[in-house]
SERO-4910 file (N, C-alpha, C, O; in steps of 0.05 Angstrom, whole numbers):
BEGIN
 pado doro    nc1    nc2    nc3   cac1   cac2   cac3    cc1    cc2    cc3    oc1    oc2    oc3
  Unk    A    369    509    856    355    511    831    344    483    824    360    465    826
  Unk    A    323    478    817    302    456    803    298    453    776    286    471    764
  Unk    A    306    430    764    306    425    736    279    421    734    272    423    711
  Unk    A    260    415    750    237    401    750    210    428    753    203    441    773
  Unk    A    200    429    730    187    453    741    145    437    744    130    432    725
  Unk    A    139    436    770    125    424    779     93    427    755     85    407    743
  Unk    A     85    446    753     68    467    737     76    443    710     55    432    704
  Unk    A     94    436    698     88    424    673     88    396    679     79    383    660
  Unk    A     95    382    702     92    353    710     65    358    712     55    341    697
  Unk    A     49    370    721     17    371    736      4    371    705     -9    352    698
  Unk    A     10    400    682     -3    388    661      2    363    640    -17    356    625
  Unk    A     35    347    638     29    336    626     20    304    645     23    282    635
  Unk    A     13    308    667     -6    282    685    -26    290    676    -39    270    670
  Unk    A    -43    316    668    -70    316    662    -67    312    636    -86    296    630
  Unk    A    -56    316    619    -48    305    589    -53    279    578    -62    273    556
  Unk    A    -44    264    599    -33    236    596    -70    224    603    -85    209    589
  Unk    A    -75    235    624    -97    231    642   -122    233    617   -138    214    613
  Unk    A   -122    259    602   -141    258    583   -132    228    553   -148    212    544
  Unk    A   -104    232    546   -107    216    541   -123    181    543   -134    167    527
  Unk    A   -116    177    573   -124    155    576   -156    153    575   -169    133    570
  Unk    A   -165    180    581   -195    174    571   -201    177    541   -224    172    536
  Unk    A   -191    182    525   -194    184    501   -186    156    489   -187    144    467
  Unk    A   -181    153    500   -170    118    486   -196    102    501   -215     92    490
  Unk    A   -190    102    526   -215     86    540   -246     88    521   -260     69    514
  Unk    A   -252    124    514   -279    119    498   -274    108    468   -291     99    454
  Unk    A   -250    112    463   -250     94    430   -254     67    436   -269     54    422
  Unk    A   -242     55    456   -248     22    458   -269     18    463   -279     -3    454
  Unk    A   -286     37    480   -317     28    493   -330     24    463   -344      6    455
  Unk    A   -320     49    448   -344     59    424   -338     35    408   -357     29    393
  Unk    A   -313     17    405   -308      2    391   -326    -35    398   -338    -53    387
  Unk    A   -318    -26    417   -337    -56    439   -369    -54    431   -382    -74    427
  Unk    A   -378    -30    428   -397    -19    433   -405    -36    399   -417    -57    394
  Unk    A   -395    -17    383   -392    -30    364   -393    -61    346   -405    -65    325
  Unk    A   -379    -75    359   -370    -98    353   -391   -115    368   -398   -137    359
  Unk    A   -403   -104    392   -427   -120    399   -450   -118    383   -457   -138    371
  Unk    A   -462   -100    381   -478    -87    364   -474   -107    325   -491   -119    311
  Unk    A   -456   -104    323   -449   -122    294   -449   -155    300   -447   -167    279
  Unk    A   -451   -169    319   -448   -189    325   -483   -200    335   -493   -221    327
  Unk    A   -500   -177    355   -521   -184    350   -539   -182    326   -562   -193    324
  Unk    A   -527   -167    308   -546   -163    290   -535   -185    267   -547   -189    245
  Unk    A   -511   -200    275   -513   -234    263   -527   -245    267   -542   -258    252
  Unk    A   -526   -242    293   -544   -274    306   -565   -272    310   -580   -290    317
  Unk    A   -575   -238    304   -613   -239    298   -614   -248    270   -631   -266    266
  Unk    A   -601   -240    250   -606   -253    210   -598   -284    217   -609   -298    200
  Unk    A   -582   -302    236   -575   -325    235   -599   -334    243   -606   -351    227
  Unk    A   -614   -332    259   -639   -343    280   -660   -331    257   -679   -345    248
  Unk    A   -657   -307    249   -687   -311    235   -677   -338    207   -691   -357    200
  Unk    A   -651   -331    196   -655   -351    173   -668   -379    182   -686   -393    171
  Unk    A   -657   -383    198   -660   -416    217   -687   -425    221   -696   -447    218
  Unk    A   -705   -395    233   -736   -405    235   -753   -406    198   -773   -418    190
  Unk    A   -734   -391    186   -747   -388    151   -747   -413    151   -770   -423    150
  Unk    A   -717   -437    150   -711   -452    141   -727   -475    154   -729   -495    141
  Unk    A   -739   -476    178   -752   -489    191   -788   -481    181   -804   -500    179
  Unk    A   -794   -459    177   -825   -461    152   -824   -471    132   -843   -483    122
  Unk    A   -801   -469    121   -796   -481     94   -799   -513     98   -816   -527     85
  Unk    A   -782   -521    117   -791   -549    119   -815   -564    123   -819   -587    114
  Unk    A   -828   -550    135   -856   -561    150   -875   -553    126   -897   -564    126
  Unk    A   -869   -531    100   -889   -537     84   -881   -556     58   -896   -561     39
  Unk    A   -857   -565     63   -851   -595     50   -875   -615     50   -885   -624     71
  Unk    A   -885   -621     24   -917   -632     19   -912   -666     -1   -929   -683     -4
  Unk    A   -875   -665    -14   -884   -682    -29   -851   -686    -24   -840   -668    -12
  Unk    A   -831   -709    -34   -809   -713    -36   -794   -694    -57   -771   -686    -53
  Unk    A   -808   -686    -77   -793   -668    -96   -788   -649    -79   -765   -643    -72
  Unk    A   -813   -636    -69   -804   -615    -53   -789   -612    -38   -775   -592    -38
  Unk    A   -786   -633    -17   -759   -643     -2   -736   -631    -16   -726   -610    -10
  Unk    A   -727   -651    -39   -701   -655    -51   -696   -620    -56   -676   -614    -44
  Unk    A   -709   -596    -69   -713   -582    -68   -714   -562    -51   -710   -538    -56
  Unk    A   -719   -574    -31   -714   -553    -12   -687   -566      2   -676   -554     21
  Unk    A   -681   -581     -4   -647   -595     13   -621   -582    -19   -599   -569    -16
  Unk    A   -629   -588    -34   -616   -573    -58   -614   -531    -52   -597   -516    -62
  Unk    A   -634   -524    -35   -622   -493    -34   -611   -494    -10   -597   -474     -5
  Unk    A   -611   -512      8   -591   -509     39   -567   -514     32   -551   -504     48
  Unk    A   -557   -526     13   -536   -531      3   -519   -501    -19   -497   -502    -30
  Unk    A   -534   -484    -19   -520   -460    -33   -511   -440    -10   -525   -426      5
  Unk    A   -486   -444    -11   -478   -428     13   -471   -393     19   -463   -380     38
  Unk    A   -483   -387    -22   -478   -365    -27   -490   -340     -7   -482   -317     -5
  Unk    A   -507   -350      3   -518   -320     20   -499   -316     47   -488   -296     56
  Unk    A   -499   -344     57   -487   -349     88   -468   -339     80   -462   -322     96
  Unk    A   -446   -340     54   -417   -336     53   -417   -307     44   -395   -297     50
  Unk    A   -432   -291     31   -428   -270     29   -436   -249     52   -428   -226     49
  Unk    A   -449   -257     71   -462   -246    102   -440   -251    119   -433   -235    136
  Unk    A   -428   -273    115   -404   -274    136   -385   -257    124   -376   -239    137
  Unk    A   -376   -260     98   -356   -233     83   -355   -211    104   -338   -203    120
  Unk    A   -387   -201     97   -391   -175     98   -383   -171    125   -368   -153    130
  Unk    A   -395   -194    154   -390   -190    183   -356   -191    176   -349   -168    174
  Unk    A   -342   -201    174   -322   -195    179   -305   -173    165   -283   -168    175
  Unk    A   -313   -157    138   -303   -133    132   -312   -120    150   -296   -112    167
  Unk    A   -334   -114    153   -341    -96    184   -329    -99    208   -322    -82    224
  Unk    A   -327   -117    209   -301   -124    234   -276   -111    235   -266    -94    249
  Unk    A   -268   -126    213   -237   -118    205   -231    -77    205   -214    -61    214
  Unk    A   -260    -76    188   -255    -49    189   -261    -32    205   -255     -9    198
  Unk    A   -275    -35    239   -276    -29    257   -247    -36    274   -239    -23    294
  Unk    A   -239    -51    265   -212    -65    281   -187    -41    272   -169    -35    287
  Unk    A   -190    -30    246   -168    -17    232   -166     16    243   -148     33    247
  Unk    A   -203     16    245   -200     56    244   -194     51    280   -175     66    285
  Unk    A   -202     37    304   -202     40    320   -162     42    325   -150     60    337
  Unk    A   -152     21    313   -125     19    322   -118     46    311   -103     62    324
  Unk    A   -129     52    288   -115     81    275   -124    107    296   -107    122    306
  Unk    A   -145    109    299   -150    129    321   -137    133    348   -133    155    358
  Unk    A   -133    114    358   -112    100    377    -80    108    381    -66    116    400
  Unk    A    -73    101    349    -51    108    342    -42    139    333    -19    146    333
  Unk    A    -63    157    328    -67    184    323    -62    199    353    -45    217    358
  Unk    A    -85    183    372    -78    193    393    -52    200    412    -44    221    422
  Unk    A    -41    166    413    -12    163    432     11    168    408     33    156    408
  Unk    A      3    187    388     30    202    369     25    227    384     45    237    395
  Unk    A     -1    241    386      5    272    390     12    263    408     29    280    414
  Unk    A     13    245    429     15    251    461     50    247    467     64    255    485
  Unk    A     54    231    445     86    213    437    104    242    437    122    247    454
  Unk    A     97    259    417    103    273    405    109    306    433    129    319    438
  Unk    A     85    306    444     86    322    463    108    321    490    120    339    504
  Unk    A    107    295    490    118    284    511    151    286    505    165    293    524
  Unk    A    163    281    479    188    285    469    196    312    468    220    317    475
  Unk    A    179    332    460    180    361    466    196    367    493    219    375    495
  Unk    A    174    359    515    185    361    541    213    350    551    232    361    563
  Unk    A    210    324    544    245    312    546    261    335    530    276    347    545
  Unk    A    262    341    514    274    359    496    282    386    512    305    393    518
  Unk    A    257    399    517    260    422    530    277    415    559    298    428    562
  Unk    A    269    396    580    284    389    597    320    381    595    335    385    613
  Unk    A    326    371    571    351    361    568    363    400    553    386    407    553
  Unk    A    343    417    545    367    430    536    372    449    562    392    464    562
  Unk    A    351    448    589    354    472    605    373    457    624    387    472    638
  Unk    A    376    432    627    401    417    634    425    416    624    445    407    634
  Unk    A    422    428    600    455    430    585    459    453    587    483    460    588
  Unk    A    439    474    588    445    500    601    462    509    625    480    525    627
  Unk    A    447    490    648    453    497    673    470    473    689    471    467    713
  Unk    A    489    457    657    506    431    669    530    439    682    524    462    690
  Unk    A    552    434    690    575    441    703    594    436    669    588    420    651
  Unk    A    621    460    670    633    460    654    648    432    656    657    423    677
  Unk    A    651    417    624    659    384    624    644    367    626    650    344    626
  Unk    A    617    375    629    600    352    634    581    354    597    560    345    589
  Unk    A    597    368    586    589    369    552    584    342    535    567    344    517
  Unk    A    597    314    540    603    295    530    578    282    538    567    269    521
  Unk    A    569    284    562    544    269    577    520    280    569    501    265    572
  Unk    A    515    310    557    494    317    555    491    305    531    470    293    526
  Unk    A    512    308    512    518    302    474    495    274    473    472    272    465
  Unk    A    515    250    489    512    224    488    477    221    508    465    200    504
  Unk    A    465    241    525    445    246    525    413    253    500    392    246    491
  Unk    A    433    273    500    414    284    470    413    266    446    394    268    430
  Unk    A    431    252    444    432    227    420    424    200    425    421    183    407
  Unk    A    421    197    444    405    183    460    375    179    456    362    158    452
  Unk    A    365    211    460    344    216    463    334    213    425    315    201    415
  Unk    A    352    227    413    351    224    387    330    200    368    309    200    355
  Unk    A    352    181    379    355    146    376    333    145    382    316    142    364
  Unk    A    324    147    409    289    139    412    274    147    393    261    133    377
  Unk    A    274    168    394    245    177    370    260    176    352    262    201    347
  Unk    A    274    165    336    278    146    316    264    127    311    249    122    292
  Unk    A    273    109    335    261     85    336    226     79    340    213     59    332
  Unk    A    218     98    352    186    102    353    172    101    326    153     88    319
  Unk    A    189    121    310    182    134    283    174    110    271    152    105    262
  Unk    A    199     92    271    208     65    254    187     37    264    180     16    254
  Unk    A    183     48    286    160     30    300    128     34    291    112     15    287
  Unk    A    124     63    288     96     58    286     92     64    246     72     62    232
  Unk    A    121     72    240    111     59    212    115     25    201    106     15    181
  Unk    A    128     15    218    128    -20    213    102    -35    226     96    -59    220
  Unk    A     85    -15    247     65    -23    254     45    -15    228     28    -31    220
  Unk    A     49      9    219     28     13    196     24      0    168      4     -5    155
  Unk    A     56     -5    164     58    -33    140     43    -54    148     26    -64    133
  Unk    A     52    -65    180     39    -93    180     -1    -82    185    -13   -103    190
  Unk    A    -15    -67    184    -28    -56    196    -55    -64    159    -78    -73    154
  Unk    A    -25    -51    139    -36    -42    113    -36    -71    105    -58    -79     97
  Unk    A    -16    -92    105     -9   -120     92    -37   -137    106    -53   -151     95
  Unk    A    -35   -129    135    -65   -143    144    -93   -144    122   -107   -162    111
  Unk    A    -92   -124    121   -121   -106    111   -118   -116     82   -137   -122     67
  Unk    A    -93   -118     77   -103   -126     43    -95   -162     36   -105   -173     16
  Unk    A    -76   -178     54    -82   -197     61   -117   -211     67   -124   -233     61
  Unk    A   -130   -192     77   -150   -203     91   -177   -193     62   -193   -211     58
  Unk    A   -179   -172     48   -187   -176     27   -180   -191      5   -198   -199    -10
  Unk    A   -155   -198      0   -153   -221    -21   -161   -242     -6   -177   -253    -21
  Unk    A   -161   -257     18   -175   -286     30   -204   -282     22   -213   -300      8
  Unk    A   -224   -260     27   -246   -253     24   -259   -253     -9   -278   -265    -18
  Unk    A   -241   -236    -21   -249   -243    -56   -246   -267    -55   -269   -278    -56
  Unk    A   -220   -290    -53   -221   -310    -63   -240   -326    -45   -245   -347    -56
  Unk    A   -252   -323    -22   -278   -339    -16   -312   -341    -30   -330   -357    -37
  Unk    A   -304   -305    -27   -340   -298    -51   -332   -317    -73   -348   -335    -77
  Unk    A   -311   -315    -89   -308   -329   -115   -309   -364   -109   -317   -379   -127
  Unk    A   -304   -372    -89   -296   -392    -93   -327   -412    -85   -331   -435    -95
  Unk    A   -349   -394    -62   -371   -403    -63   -399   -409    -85   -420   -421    -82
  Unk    A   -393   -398   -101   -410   -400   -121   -408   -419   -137   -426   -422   -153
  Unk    A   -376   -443   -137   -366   -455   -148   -372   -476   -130   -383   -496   -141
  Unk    A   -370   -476   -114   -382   -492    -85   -410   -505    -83   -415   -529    -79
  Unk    A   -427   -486    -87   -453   -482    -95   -456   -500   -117   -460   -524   -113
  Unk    A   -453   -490   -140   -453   -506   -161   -447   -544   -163   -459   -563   -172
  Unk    A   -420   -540   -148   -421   -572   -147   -433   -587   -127   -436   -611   -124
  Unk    A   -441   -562   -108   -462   -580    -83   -491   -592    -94   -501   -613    -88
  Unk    A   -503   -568   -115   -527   -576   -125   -530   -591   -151   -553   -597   -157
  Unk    A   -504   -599   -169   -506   -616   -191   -503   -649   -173   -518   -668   -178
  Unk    A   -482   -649   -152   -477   -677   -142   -509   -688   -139   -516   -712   -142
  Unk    A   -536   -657   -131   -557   -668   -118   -585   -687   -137   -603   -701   -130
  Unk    A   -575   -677   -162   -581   -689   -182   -580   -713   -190   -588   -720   -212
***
């Protein structure tokens, strides 16, 4: 007799198998992503750069100079554009790990089923006395998905503390550039 019944190794390898493509297209779509947000920086960085370079060249008189060196010094747009690139970031960084994490739970989850089902058709078909080994088996098994549980909710705290860590640094930057600004363009006076 065979504890091993071949028919469910074969689907959960194709299981696993789809998994791994389902993760593989979340990272592509995420790459995909994250490139896509990165050139469309550095096309608004390059066009500001050529603005800032007409601007110069129709500099006609020193006021105008001072003037036009007095708004390169407001860093309010640059700082609120980088904000925004990096909430988009961040928040491409969060749903991808979460989708991720949705995925390798059902698969977590499926997979413990099967240990499950395997350890009880083994305690079925164990030799009388061998009761103590299956117990310390099954509690065993217990303990793990315990510990998984405990794992991917300490991953989701640190996941949540990120995300709102990383919005309070962000408020207090919008706030703190406009103040920035201000004393860049009175010193210019």
């Amino acid at each position: 007799m065979s504890f091993f019944n071949s028919e469910n190794l074969q689907t959960a390898q194709k299981a696993n198998l789809d998994l791994l493509q389902q993760i593989s297209g979340k990272v592509f779509a995420s790459v995909e992503q994250l490139s896509q947000l990165q050139f469309k920086a550095l096309r608004d960085s390059t066009e500001e750069h050529f603005e800032g370079v007409r601007k110069l060249l129709a500099v006609r008189d020193p006021q105008g100079f001072a003037e036009l060196q007095a708004s390169f010094t407001q860093p309010s747009a640059q700082t609120e554009r980088l904000a925004e690139f990096n909430r988009q970031v961040q928040a491409l960084i969060v749903g991808t790990q979460s989708d991720i994490a949705k995925l390798t739970s059902s698969q977590v989850e499926a997979g413990t089923q099967q240990v499950q089902e395997f350890v009880e058709t083994i305690s079925k078909n164990a030799p009388a006395g061998s009761e103590p080994v299956v117990a310390a088996f099954k509690s065993g098994l217990a303990n793990a998905g315990t510990a998984f549980e405990s794992a991917q909710k300490a991953v989701k705290q640190a996941s949540e503390a990120a995300q709102s860590n990383f919005e309070a640094a962000t408020a207090a930057a919008a706030k703190a550039a406009p103040q920035a600004s201000a004393k860049a363009t009175n010193g210019n006076k």
